[in-house]
Structure formats: structure tokens, C-alpha cells
C-alpha positions in Angstrom: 0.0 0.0 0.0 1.4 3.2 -0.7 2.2 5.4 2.0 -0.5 8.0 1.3 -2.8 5.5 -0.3 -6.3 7.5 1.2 -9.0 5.4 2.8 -12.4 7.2 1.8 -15.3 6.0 4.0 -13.9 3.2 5.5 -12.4 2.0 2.8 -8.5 2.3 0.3 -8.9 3.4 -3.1 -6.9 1.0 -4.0 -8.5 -2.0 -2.5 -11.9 -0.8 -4.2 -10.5 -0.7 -7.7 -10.9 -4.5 -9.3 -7.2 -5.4 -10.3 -8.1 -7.8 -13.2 -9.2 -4.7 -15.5 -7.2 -1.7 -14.0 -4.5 -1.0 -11.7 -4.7 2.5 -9.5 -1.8 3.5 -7.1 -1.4 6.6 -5.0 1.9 8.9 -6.0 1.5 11.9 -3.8 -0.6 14.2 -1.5 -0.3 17.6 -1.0 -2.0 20.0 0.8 -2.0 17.9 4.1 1.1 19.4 6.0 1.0 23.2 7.7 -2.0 25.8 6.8 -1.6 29.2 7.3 -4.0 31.3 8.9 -5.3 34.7 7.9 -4.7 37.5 9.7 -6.8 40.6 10.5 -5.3 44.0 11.3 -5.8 47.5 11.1 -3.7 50.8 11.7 -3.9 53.4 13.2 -2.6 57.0 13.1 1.6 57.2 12.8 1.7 54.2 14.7 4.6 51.9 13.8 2.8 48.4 12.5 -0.3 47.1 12.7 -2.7 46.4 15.4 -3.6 42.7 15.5 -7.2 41.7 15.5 -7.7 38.4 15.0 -6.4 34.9 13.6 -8.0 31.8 11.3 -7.8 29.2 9.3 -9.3 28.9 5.8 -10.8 25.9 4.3 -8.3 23.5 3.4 -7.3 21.9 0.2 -5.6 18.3 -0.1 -4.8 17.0 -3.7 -4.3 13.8 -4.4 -2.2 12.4 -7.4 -2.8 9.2 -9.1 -1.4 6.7 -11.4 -4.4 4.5 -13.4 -3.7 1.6 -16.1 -5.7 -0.4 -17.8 -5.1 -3.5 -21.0 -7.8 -1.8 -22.8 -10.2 0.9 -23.6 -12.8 -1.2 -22.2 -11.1 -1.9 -19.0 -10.1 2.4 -18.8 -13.7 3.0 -19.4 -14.8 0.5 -16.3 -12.1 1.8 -14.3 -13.1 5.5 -14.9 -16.4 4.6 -14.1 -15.5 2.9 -11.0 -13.2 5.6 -9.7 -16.3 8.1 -10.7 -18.1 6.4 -8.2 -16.0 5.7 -5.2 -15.1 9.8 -5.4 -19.2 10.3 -5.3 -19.2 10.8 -1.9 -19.5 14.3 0.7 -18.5 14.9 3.9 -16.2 11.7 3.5 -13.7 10.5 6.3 -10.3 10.9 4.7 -7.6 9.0 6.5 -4.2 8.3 4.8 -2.1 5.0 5.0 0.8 6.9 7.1 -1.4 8.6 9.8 -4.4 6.3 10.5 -5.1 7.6 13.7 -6.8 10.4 12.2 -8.8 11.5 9.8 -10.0 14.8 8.0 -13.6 15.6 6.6 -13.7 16.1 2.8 -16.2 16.3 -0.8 -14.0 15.5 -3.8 -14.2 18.4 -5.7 -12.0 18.2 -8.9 -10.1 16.4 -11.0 -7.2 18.2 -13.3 -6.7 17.1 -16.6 -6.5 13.6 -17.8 -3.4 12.7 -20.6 -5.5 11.9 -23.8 -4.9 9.1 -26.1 -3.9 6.2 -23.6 -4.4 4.0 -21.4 -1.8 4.3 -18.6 -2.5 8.1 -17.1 -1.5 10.1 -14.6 -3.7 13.1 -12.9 -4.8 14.3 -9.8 -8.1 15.2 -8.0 -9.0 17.6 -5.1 -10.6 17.3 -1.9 -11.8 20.2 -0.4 -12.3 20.6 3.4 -14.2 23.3 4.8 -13.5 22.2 8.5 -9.4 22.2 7.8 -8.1 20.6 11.3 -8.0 16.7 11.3 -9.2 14.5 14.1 -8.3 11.2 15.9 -10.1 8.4 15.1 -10.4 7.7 18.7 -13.2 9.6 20.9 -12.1 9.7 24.4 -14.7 9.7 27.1 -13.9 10.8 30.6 -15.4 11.2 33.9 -14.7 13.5 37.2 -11.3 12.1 38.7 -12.4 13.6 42.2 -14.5 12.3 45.3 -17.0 14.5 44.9 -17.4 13.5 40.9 -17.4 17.3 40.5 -14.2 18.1 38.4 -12.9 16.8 35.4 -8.7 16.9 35.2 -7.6 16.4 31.2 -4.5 15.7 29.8 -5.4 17.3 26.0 -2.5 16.2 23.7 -4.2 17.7 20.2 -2.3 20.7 18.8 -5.3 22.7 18.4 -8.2 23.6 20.2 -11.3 21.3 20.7 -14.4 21.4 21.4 -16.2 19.0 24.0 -19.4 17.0 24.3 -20.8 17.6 27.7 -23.7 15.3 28.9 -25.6 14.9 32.2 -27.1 11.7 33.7 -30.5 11.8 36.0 -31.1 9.3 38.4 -32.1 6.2 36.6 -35.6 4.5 38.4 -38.9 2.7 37.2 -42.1 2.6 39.1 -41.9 -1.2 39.2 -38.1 -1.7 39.2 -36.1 -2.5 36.7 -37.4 -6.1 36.3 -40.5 -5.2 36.3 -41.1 -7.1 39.7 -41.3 -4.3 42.5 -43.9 -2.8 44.2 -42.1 -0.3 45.8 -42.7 2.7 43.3 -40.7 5.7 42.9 -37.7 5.2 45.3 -34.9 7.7 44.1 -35.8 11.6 43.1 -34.0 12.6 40.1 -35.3 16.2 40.0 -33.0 18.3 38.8 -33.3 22.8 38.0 -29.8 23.1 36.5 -26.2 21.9 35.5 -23.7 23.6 34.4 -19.7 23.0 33.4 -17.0 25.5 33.7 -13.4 26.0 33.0 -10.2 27.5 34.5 -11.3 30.9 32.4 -14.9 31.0 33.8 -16.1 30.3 30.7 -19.9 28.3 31.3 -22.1 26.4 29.6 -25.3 26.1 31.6 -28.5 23.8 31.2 -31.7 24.9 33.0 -32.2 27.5 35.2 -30.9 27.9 39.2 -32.4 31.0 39.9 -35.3 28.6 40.4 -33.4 26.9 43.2 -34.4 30.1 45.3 -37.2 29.7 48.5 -39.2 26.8 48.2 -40.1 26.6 44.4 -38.9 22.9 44.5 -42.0 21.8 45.8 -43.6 23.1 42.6 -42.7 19.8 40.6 -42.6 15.7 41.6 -42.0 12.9 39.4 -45.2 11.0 40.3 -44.4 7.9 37.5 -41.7 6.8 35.5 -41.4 3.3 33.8 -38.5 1.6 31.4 -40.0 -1.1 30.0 -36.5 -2.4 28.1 -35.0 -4.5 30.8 -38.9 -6.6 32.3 -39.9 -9.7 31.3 -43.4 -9.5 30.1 -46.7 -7.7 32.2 -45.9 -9.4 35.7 -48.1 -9.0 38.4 -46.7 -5.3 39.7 -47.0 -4.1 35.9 -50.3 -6.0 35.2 -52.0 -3.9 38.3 -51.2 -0.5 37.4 -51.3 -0.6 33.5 -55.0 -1.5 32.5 -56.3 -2.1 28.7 -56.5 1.2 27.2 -59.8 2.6 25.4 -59.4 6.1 24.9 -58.6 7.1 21.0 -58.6 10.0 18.7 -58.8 10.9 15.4 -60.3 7.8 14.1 -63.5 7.5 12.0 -63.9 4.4 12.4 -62.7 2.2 15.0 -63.8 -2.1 15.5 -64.4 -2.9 18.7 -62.5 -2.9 21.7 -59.3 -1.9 22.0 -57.2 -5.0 23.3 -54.3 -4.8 25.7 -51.0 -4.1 24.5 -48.4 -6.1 25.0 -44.6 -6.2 25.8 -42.4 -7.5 22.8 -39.3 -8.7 23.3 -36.7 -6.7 20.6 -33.1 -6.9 19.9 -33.6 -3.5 17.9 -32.2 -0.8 18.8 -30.3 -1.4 21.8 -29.7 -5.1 21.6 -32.3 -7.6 23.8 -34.8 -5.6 25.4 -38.5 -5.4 25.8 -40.7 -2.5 24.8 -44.8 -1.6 24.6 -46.3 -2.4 21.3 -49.7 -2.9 19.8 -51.6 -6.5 20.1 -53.3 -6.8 16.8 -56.4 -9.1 15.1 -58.0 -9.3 12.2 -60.5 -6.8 11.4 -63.6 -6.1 8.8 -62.6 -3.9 5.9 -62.1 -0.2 6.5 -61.8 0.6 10.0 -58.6 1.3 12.4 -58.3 -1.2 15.2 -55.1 -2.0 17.6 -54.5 -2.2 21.4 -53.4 -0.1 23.8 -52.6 1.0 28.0 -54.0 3.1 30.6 -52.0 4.6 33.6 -53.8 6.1 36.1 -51.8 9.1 37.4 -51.0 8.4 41.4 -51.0 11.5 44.1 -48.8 13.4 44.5 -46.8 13.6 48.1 -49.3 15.8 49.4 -51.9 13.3 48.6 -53.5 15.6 45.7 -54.8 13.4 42.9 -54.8 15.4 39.9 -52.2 17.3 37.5 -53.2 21.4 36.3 -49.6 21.6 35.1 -47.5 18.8 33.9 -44.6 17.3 31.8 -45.1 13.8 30.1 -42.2 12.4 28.4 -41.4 9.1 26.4 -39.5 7.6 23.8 -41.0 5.1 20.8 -40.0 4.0 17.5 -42.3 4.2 14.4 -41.7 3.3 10.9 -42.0 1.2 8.1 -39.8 -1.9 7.4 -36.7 -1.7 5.6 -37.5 -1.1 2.1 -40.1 0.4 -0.4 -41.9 -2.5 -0.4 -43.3 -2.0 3.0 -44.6 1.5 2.0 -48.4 -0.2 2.3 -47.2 -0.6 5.6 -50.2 1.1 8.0 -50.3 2.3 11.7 -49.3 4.1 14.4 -49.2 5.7 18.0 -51.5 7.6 20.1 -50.6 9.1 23.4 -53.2 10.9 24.9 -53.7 12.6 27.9 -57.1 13.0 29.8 -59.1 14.0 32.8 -61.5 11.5 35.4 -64.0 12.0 32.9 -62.4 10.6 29.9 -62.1 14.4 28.2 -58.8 14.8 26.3 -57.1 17.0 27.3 -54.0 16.8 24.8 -53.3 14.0 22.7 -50.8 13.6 19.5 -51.6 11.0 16.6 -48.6 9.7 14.3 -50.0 7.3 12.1 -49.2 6.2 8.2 -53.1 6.0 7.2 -54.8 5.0 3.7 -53.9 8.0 1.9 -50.3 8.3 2.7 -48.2 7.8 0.0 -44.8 6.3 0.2 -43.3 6.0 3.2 -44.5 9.4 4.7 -47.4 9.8 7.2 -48.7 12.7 9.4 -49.2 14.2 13.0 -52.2 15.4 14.5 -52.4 17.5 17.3 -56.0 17.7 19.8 -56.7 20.1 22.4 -59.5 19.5 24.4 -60.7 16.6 22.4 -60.6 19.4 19.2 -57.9 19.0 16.5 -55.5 21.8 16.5 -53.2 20.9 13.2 -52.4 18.1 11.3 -48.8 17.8 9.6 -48.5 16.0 6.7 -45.5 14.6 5.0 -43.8 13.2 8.1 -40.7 10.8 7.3 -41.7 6.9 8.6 -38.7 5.3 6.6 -37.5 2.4 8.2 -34.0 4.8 9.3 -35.9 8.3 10.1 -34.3 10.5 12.2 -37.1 10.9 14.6 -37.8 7.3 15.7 -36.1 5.2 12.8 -35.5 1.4 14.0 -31.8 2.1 14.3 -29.6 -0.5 15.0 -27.0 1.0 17.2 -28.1 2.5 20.5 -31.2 3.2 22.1 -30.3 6.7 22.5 -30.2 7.1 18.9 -34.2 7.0 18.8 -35.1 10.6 19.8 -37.4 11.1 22.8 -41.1 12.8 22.6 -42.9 15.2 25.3 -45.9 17.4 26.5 -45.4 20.2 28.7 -49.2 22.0 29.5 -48.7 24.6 31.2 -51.8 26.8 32.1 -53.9 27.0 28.6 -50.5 25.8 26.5 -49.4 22.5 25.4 -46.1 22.4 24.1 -45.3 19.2 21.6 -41.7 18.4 21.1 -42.0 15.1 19.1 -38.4 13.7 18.0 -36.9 17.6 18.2 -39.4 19.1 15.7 -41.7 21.7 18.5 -45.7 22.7 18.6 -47.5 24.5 20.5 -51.1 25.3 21.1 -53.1 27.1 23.2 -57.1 26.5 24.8 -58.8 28.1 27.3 -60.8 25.2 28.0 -57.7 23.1 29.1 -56.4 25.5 32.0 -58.5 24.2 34.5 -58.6 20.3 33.6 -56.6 17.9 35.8 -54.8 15.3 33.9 -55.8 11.9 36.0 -54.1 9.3 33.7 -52.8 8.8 30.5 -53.4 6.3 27.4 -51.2 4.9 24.7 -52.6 3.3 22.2 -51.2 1.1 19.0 -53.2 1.4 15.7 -53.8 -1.0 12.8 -55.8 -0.2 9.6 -57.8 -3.1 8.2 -57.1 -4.2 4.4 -53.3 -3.1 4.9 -49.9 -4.9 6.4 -49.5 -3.8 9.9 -46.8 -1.0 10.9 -45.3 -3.5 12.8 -41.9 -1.3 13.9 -44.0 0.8 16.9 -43.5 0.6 20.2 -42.7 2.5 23.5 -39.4 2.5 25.6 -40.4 4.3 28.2 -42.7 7.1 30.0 -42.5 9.4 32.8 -45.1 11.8 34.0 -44.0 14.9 36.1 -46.5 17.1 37.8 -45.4 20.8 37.8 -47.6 23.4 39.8 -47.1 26.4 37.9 -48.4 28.4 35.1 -45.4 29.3 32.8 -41.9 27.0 31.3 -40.0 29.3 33.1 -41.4 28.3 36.1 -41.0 25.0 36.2 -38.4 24.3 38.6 -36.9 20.8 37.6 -36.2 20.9 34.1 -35.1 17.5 34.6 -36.1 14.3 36.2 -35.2 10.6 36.5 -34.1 8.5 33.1 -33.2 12.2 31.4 -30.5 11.9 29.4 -29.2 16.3 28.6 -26.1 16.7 26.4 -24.5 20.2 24.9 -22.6 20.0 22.4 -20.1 22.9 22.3 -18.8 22.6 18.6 -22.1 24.1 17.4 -24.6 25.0 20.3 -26.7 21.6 20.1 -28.7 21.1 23.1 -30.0 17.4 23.5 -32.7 15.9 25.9 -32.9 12.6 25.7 -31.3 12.5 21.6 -33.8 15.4 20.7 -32.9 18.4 20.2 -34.2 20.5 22.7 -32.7 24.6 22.7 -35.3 25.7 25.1 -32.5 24.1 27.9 -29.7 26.5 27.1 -29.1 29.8 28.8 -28.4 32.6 26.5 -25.1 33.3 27.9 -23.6 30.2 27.3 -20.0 30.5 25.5 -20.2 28.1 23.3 -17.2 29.2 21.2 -14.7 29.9 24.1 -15.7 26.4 26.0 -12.8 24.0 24.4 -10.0 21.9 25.6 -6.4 23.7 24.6 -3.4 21.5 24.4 -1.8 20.5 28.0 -3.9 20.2 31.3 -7.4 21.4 31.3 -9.7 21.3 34.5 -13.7 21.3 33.9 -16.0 22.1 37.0 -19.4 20.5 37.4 -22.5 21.3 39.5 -26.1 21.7 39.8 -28.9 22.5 41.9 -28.1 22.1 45.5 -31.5 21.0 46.3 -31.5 17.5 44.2 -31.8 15.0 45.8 -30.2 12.5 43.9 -27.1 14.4 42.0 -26.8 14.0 38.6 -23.5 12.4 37.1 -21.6 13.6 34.4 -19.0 12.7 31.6 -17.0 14.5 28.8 -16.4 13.3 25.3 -13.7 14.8 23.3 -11.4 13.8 19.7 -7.7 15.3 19.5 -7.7 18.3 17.0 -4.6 19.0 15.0 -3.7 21.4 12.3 
């Protein structure tokens, strides 16, 4: 292999290139070594000089030169063709034979002039890098080296400045236990107003608010449920008592019979072998929705107050199609709905694939007070979307969902896309329990990628976000990402948790030691934990 032989995507040029027609071979690369930055000055007056502003680096240019032979014109055709398509690529990963612990990020861009009139050539092509530092290929995690799992101590060994993931941990519980097989309920409080990181320059980068730490706001918000369903092993007895066949549905026309009770699936997708809520289905007469679903009734709250004004409902699902076109007649989807002791809805969204969605889109409907507020059309359900694709990696790659009512507003944030809608009939409704239901439309293959992780429901006695004292509460997952400004909650993006003062761009890791501060509100009760990720940066 050469010694700059390039590995595009995972894979040498060289080794893609079928060596019983053609022969390719890497001669040289330029454009990787030292890049100068641009400097901005200005002068002033009779002043000797210039006055030095401020220092960057341009986008970066790497050229890479070739050799290609072929027996024939046949074989230089194919080969042509095939090198066509391996440089069909952008935002590749660009490692070279003689440094393959890192990598840049390129789009080929050019390729100079090709020799006419044979066979055995010699030419070049570009790559052009609009992000000119490269990376290690390793991504180092690290954790708080003290006691008090407060401060982060970093060795940096990049030559350039880089920028970290920061992520937060609530206190991880279930109502029944992990299993599935307690009774205990809610054991550990995960409630949470703030957390924030800090560096040796004061620079902060702040999630949530702790100016709501102040008096006894606390008591505004508790956790009252919270249930992973990954890690049980069917409805046991604890689960069986408190989930109940659901029977509560919107936005159907037609719906046969009774809804059944869901069930819990076992699923080695995403996030290896797990369990998770799903839809118990039948056959049905022609025309008509049918499917299965749960009911939670809403416990007290510590107070012994049945009954939720203001609240926060969050949970994570997948819901798509199966892998392929073919599975476009695919039909179904998820209901969660929300409603008072006398079965009125109070909120509920609908994200179904029904008859007359074409392809492998479907839509979102929104109800307020049993009214619907909007429907969106269009929505991805491809068997890899980005909201709740059936992704193969982690579960934290399906994006989490939520309600927040607060007064007469009910804020959607469904996979990191945000609604919001506003009824004067909701303000004074208490939310008593809450539904999820699993549909199926007769004379159509069952959506059978749709099921729920998780759900936790968090009472909040106030009237406005702002508020709301614990942003966050047990299972939450919150992450900032300081490269770019990307807040996270639970793999959704979520910017509502970032203050407006955080500095994004002067939060990095320089080369040499580097010493990160964490902390959060001093009133939780269960302290969140924390970890850094970072890649070495070089010029």
C-alpha cells in the first residue's frame, strides 16, 4: 500500500478498484502538511505596524495524485467509471495510510486534466475541506477524577483547540423496578433545575435554570411515574395492576371494537435484547382502524392531591415502516393521549401512516380538548428516520417525545421538531391518567416497527416553562454539544434548555492540562453524574 494510499469511508482506493481490468496506485498528496492562517489587522494613526485583530484558518485543500492503467479501452472505461463512483461521496472521512489515527472531513471536488490518447494516465483530483483541522479516530470519554465526581482533570494532547461534548445523567428509576417485579414505586428523586460546566477561564455552559433553586419553588414539581420497560420480562403481576387495557382514542373514523391490551415484545432492535410496549393486533372487517393499547392512572402526588393542572409527560418510541419500499403499504401508528376523570382529552398527538399516505410518509395530528389543533403532513416513517427510525446502534439514537401543559398551552416536542397550542378550556382540567394506544388499519400490512421504551409523567404546579423548577427528572438523558450550540434531551434536540449566555465558542480543551467544574442545583436529591467526550484536534 502506498504510504498515502487515502481510505475514503472506511475503505483504500486502491482496494476498491478490481485489479483484473485496471491497476490505481497513489503517488503523492499535498495540501496535508501546515496551513496558514489569515490575519486581520488594522492601523492606526503614525503608529509603527499594525494592530492585530484576530487569527483563522481557511478551508483546506488536499490533492491527491494518481497513477491508473488499464489492457484496454474497455477496462479504462470501467475503471473510470469505477473511480467516478467511489469519489461520489460528501462529507467523507479521509484517512491516509501513514497517519491512520486520524482522519479529516472532505467532498471531492475536482479532478485536473486527464493525458489523452492512452491507457496508462497520470492526474490528480482535489478534496476540499471546509473544516481544515483533522481529528483522531479515537473519541475519548472521561469522567470527574475527584470524590466529589465534580471536576474533570484532562490531559489534551491535540495541537489545536477542541471542542467537547458535555452530557448529564439523571437518576435512573422505574415505578416497578427494573425487572418489572417491584412494588415499591418511585424510590430515588432525580429532579433536577440546572447543571452547568465551567473552565479554568470562567467560561460556562449552563443547562436549565438555578435562579429557580431560590425559596421553596422545589415543591412546585414531583415525578409521580416513570417506567422503562426495556429491561422486564413481560406484564408481571406489579406491571399488570397498574397498567390496565387502554380505550381512549382520537382521530379515528372508524374504530372495531375494543381496543385489546398491548403487550410487551421482546426486541433486539435498537439497543440489543430488550422489551418494549407495542400494539396486540387481530384481524379486522374492511375499513376501519383497530389495535390495542394501555391506561396509567396518574398516582397523588406527596401531598396526597390526585390530579395534575400543570404537567410534563415524556417518552421515547420508535415508528416506521420496514426496511425497504416494499413496505410503503405498511399502515399504523401511535397515540398518546392525555385526559381528565371524565375521559375528556385533554391533549393527545396522533402519528399514524393511514390510507392516503403515499410512500413511506405519514402525518401528525395535534388535539386540544378533544378538538384538533393541526395536522402535519408529510412526516418521514422510513425504516432509518431520524425521529424514531428502527436504528440498529443504540437506544439513544431513537429521539425522545414530550408534553409540557402549562396553564392553557401545550407544548409538543415530538423527536426535536416543537408545537405548540393554546385552549382556554384546558387551564382548569386535571390530567388523572394517561393512554397509549397502538393502531392498525384493516385491508393493509401492519406497521409493525412501533413501540414505546419508556414514559414518565411529572406534575409541575405552575403556570409558565419558566417556572418550572426541575427541568429535569429521573431517566433524562441532557447533552450540549459545544462545537455548534446543540442542546439534547434525551437525543432530541431541545434549545429551550440552554441559557443565553452560554460560550459556546470559548468552552474548548487547549493542548496541556485542562480542568472542567461541574454542578447543579443544590437542592436535588439525587445528584446528577456527568462525563465529557472529546477527539484530538490538529492542524
Amino acid at each position: 500500500m502506498p504510504a498515502e494510499a487515502l481510505k475514503l469511508n472506511g475503505e483504500y482506493i486502491e482496494n476498491q478498484m478490481d485489479a483484473r481490468y485496471a491497476k490505481y496506485r497513489t503517488l503523492y498528496v499535498s495540501g496535508r502538511e501546515a496551513l496558514s492562517p489569515e490575519i486581520t489587522s488594522f492601523t492606526t494613526g503614525v503608529r509603527d505596524g499594525e494592530v492585530f485583530l484576530s487569527r483563522k484558518y481557511p478551508a483546506r485543500t488536499i490533492t491527491v495524485g494518481f497513477y491508473l492503467a488499464a489492457t484496454s479501452n474497455y477496462y479504462f472505461r470501467m475503471a473510470w467509471n469505477e473511480l467516478n463512483r467511489i469519489l461520489n461521496v460528501e462529507d467523507a472521512e479521509c484517512i491516509f495510510y501513514d497517519e491512520q489515527d486520524k482522519y479529516f472531513t472532505g467532498t471531492p471536488s475536482g479532478i485536473g486534466e486527464v493525458p489523452a490518447g492512452t491507457n496508462f494516465i497520470q492526474a490528480e483530483f482535489t478534496i476540499f475541506c471546509p473544516d481544515p483541522f483533522k481529528y483522531s479516530i479515537t473519541e475519548y470519554e472521561v469522567e470527574p477524577t475527584e470524590d466529589d465526581g465534580t471536576t474533570f482533570v484532562i490531559d489534551y494532547n491535540g495541537t489545536y483547540k477542541s471542542f467537547p461534548e458535555l452530557e448529564a445523567d439523571f437518576a435512573a428509576d422505574s415505578e416497578c423496578g427494573t425487572t418489572g417485579n417491584s412494588t415499591s414505586g418511585m424510590t430515588v428523586d432525580g429532579d433536577c433545575g440546572y447543571v452547568a460546566w465551567f473552565n479554568e477561564d470562567a467560561k460556562i455552559i449552563q443547562l436549565g435554570d438555578p435562579e429557580e433553586d431560590e425559596g421553596e419553588s422545589f415543591d412546585k414539581s414531583q415525578t409521580l411515574f416513570s417506567q422503562d420497560f426495556r429491561n422486564v420480562s413481560g406484564w408481571t403481576a406489579p406491571l399488570n395492576n397498574i397498567w390496565s387495557a387502554g380505550s381512549i382514542y382520537v382521530g379515528t373514523s372508524y374504530w372495531a371494537g375494543a381496543p385489546n391490551k398491548a403487550v410487551l415484545e421482546p426486541s433486539t432492535s435498537p439497543g440489543g435484547s430488550s422489551y418494549y410496549l407495542t400494539g396486540s393486533f387481530g384481524s379486522r372487517s374492511s375499513g376501519y382502524w383497530y389495535g390495542s393499547g394501555v391506561t396509567r392512572m396518574i398516582p397523588a402526588d406527596a401531598t396526597g392531591v390526585t390530579g395534575a393542572k400543570d404537567w410534563t409527560l415524556k417518552w421515547s418510541q420508535k415508528l416506521c415502516i420496514g426496511n425497504g419500499s416494499k413496505y410503503n403499504v405498511q399502515r399504523g401508528g401511535i397515540q398518546v393521549i392525555v385526559t381528565n376523570a371524565y375521559n375528556t382529552v385533554i391533549a393527545a398527538a396522533n402519528m399514524y401512516k393511514g390510507a392516503d399516505d403515499a410512500g413511506s410518509t405519514g402525518r401528525i395530528a395535534f388535539f386540544l380538548y378533544g378538538k384538533k389543533q393541526k395536522t402535519v403532513t408529510g412526516v418521514d416513517f422510513s425504516y432509518r428516520n431520524a425521529r424514531w427510525g428502527n436504528n440498529s446502534d443504540t437506544f439513544k439514537s431513537v429521539k425522545s417525545c414530550s408534553m409540557v401543559k402549562s396553564g392553557s398551552t401545550v407544548k409538543f416536542n415530538l423527536g426535536g421538531t416543537t408545537w405548540s397550542f393554546t385552549s382556554s378550556s384546558i387551564s382548569g382540567l386535571s390530567a388523572t391518567q394517561i393512554t397509549i394506544m397502538f393502531l392498525a388499519r384493516s385491508d393493509y400490512d401492519i406497521l409493525r416497527h412501533q413501540g414505546v421504551f419508556e414514559v414518565t409523567f411529572t406534575k409541575d404546579n405552575c403556570t409558565t416553562w419558566r417556572d418550572i423548577p426541575n427541568k429535569f427528572t429521573n431517566n433524562d438523558v441532557a447533552i450540549a454539544r459545544c462545537s455548534d450550540g446543540t442542546v439534547l434531551m434525551n437525543n432530541a434536540e431541545s434549545p429551550e434548555y440552554g441559557a443565553l449566555g452560554n460560550d459556546w465558542e470559548s468552552f474548548y480543551l487547549q493542548p496541556g492540562i485542562n480542568q472542567i467544574g461541574f454542578s447543579y442545583s443544590d437542592w436535588c436529591e439525587q445528584p446528577p453524574t456527568t462525563k465529557l467526550r472529546y477527539r484530538e484536534v490538529f492542524l
